[in-house]
C-alpha positions as CSV (number, residue, x, y, z in Angstrom):
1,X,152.9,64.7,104.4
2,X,156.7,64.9,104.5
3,X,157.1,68.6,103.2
4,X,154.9,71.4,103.7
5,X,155.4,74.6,101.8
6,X,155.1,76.4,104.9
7,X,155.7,74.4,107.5
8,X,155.2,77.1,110.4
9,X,151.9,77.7,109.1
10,X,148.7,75.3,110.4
11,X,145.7,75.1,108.2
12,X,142.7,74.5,110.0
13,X,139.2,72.6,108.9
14,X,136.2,73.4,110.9
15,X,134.0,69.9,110.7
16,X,131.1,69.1,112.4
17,X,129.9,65.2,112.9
18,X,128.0,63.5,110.5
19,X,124.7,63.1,112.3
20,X,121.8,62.9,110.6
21,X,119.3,65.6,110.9
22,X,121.7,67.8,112.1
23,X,124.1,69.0,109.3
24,X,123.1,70.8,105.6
25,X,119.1,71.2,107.0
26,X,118.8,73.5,104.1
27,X,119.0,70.5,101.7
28,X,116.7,68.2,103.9
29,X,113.8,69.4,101.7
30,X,115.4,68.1,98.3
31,X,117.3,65.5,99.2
32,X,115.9,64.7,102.8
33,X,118.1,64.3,106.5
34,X,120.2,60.8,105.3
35,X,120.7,62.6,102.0
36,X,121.8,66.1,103.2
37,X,124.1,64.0,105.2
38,X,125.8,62.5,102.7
39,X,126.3,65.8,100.6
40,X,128.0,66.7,104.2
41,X,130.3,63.5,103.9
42,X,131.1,64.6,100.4
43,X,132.2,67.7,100.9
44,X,134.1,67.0,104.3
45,X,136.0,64.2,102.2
46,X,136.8,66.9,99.1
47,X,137.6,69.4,101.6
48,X,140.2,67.5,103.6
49,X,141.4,65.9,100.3
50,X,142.1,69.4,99.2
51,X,144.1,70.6,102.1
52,X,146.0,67.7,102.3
53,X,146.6,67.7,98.0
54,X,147.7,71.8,98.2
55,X,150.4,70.1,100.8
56,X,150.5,73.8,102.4
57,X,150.8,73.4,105.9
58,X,149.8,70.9,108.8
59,X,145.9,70.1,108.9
60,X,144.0,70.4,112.0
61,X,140.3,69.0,112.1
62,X,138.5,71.3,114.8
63,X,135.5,69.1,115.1
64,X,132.3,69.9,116.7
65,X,130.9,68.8,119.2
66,X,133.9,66.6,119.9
67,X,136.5,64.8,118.3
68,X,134.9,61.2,119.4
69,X,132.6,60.7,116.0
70,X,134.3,57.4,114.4
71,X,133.8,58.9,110.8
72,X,135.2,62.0,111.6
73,X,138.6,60.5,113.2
74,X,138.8,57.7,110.1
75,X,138.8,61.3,107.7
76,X,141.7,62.9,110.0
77,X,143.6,59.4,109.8
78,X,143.6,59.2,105.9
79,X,144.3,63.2,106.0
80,X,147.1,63.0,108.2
81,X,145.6,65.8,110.8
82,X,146.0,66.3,114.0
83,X,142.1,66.3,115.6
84,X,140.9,69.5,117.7
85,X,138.0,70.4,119.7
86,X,136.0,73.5,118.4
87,X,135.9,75.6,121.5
88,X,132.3,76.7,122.4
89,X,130.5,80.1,121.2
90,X,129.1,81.5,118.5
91,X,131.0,80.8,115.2
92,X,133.0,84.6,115.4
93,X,133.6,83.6,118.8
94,X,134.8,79.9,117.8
95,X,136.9,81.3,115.4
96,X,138.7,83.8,117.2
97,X,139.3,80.9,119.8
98,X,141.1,78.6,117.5
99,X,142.9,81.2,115.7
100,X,144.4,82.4,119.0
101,X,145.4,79.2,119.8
102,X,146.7,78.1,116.9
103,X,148.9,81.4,116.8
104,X,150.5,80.4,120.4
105,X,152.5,77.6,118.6
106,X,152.4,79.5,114.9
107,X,153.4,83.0,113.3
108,X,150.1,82.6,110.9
109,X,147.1,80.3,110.5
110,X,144.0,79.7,108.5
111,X,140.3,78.1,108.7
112,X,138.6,76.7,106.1
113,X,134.8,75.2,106.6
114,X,134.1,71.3,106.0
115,X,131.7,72.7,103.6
116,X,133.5,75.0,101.4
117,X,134.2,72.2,98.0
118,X,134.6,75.1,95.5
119,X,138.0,75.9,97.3
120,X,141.9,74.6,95.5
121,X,144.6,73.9,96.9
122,X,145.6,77.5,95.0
123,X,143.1,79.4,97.0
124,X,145.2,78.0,100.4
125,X,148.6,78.4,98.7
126,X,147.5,82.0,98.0
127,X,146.1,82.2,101.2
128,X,149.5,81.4,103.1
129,X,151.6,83.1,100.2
130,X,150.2,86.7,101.4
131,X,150.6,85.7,105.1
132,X,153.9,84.6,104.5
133,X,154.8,88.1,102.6
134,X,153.4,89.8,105.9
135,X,150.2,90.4,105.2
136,X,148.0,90.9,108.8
137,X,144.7,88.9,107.5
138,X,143.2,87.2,103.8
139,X,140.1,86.4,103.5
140,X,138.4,84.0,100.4
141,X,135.0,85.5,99.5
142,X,131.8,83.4,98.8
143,X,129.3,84.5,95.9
144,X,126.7,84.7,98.6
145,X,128.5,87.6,100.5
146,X,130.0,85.5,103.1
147,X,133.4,84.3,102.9
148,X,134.7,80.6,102.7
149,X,138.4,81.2,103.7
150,X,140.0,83.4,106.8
151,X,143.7,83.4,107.9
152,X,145.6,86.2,109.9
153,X,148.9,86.3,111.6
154,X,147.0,88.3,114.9
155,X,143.9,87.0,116.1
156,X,141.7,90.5,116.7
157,X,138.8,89.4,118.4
158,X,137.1,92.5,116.7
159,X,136.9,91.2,113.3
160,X,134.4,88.3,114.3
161,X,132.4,90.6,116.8
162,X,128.6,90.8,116.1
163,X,129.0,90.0,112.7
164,X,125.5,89.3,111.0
165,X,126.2,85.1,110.5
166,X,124.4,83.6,107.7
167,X,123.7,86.7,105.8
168,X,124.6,88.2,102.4
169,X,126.1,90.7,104.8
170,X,129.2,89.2,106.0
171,X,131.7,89.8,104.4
172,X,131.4,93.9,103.7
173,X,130.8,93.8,107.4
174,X,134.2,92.2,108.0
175,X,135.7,94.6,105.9
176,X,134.4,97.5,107.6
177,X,135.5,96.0,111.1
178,X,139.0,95.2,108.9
179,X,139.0,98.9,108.0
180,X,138.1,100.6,111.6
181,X,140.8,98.7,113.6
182,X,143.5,99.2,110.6
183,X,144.3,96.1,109.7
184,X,145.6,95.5,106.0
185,X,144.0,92.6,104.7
186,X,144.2,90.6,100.8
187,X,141.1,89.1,99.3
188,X,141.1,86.1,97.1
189,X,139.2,85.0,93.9
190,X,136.0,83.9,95.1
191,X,134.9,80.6,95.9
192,X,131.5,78.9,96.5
193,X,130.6,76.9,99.7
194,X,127.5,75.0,99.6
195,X,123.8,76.3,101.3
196,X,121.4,75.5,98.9
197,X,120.6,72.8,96.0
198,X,121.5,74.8,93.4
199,X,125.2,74.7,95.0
200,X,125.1,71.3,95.2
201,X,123.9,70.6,91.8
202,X,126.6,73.5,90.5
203,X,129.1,71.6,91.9
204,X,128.3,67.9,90.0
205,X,128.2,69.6,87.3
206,X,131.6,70.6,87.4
207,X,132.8,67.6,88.5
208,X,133.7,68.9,92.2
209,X,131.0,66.1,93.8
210,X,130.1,62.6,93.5
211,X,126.1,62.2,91.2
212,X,124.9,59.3,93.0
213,X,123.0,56.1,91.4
214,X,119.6,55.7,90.9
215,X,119.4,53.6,93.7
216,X,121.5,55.5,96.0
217,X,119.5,58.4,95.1
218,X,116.3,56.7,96.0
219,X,117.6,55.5,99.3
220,X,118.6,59.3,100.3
221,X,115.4,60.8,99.6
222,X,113.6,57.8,102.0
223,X,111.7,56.5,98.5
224,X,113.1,52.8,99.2
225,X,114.8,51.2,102.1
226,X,117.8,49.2,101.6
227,X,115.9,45.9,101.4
228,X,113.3,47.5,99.2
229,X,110.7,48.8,101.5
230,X,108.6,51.4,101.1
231,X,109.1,54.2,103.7
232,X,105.9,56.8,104.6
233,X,104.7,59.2,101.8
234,X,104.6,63.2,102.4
235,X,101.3,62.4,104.0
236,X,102.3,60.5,107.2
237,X,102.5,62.6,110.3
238,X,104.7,61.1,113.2
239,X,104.8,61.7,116.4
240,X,108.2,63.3,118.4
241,X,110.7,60.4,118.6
242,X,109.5,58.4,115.5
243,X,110.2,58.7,112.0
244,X,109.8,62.2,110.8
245,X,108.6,62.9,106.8
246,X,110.2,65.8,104.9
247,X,108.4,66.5,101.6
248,X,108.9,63.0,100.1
249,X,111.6,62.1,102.0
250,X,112.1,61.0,105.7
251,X,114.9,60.2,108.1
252,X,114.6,58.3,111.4
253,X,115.6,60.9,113.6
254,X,113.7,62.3,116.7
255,X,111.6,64.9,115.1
256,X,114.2,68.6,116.4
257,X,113.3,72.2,115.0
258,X,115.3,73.1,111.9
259,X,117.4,76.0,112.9
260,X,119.3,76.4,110.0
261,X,122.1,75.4,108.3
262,X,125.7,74.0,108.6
263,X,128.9,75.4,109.3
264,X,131.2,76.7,106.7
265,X,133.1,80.3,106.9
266,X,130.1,82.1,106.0
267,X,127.7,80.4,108.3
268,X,127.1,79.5,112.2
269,X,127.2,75.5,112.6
270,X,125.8,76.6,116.3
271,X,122.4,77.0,114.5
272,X,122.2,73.9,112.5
């Protein structure tokens, strides 16, 4: 991008890699592993599309586990962004981490999560317009209590301390932490990141993600192999290390306990 609005800031996109059975569980059940990884591609793709669009400062990818996964350094190519290393912890901890390094080289900075398709590129020009003005923190809250957007000019470890990840409690626990260690903060409009079906299917809707074709559909929810096959009902029952069912749908993946669900600003990608 040849001109950023704000140029000292750095906008950073927390990503993890696209492996299957290990990103968007929550959707597993609807859509099955292969299919709640391509809602992940989706959103990753709008996500970075949208930070590069609201041309508001340079993009970093902070990828997790590492910054090796081919898809993920083919999305930091097309979005022009430099590719990081999410540092390890919990996601308050991870946070914190990146912030404060980002901050060494930058007078503000702010994360966004892969996830998070229901933010514009007038959320992040917001965002960085309050920083800018000298505001200590902003913050973009999610319908489901969390928050989908953080930036801050002073990364206080505080404000991502023992908060309750993954809860409807997040975000009036951040702004109690904000309140006790005095920091003046701005909230945006809200905007929604995606846990659940009904986000996903709130978001086609509007026009914010791909609806897939029949028989792309059919292939992500294990009804019909590529060549046409017919992959194990609800009833099969494999063993650890072969191909594990999901309602209707399956995914060849070592069979792995769900622990939850993907990363965005209002969840912990550690328990995914």
């Amino acid at each position: 991008m040849a001109m950023w609005r704000y140029p000292e800031g750095r906008l950073l996109v927390f990503a993890k890699a696209p492996v299957t059975g290990k990103v968007k569980t929550r959707l597993r059940r609807r859509w099955g592993a292969a299919g709640a990884r391509r809602i992940y591609m989706d959103l990753c793709r709008r996500t970075l599309n949208t930070a590069r669009a609201s041309a508001a400062a340079p993009v970093e990818l902070w990828c997790s586990p590492g910054i090796g996964h081919p898809w993920l350094r083919a999305r930091a190519r097309e979005a022009g962004a430099a590719l990081r290393v999410q540092p390890p912890g919990d996601l308050g901890r991870r946070m914190h981490r990146a912030l404060a390094a980002s901050l060494r080289d930058a007078p503000y900075a702010v994360i966004i999560g892969a996830d998070c398709a229901g933010l514009t590129p007038e959320h992040i020009h917001a965002a960085f317009e309050r920083l800018a003005d000298g505001q200590q923190a902003v913050f973009c809250p999610a319908p489901d209590g969390g928050y989908v957007l953080v930036g801050t000019r002073y990364p206080e470890p505080g404000v991502f301390r023992t908060v309750p990840w993954g809860t409807d409690a997040v975000m009036q626990a951040t702004r109690q932490r904000l309140r006790r260690l005095g920091l003046h903060y701005a909230e945006l409009d809200p905007a929604l990141d995606v846990d659940r079906p009904a986000d996903v299917h709130r978001l086609r809707r509007g026009g914010l993600l791909p609806a897939w074709p029949g028989a792309a559909l059919a292939r992500a929810r294990g009804v019909v192999s590529p060549a046409g096959s017919q992959y194990p009902g609800p009833s099969a029952r494999p063993s650890a290390g072969q191909t594990r069912a999901v309602g209707s749908c399956t995914s060849a993946t070592p069979i792995t306990k769900d622990a939850g669900c993907s990363w965005s600003v209002t969840r912990d990608s550690s328990a995914d």
